[in-house]
Phi, psi and omega in degrees: 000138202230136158247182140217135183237110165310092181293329179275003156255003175289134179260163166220066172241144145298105155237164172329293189299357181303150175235108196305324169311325168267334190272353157292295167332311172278330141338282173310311194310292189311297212292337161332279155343288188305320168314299173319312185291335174336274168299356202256318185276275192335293190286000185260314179291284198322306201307282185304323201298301169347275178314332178281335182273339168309317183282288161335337188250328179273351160291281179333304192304328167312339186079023215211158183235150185326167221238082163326318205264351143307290216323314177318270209287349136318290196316262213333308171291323167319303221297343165304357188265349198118190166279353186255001152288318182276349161318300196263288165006293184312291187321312188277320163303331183272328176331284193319301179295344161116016192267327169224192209023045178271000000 
């Protein structure tokens, strides 16, 4: 089951005229969704860390150290999110190098 919902015309105010039945209904449809995105996100980080440690072990083998000016321009694109984008930005560089989530 699948929903799509127009979020910028969506209202989430209580009125009279609601029908509790459906925004429940639509609700589940999201928390449904989020689960998905959920999982979709977990396995794109599991994903990325693999390739980051790859690349990391075959540079060392080169003799050669992480790329400061990737590393950069990752924050930067995380950082459109804000500050808890460049947060979650870091967190997924130190992932990569093997520093947390083992």
């Amino acid at each position: 089951m699948s929903a799509s919902i127009d979020f910028a015309a969506a209202s989430f105010t209580r009125t009279d005229d609601v029908d509790v039945t459906v925004a429940e209904q639509e609700i589940d449809a999201m928390h449904d969704e989020i689960e998905r995105l959920d999982a979709t996100i977990l396995a794109a980080v599991e994903r990325r860390n693999e390739v980051a440690r790859t690349v990391g072990l075959a540079q060392a083998a080169q003799g050669r150290s992480a790329s400061n000016v990737r590393e950069m321009s990752a924050l930067q694109r995380f950082g459109d999110l804000g500050q808890e984008g460049r947060t979650l930005g870091m967190l997924l560089l130190r992932m990569g190098r093997g520093r947390i989530g083992q």
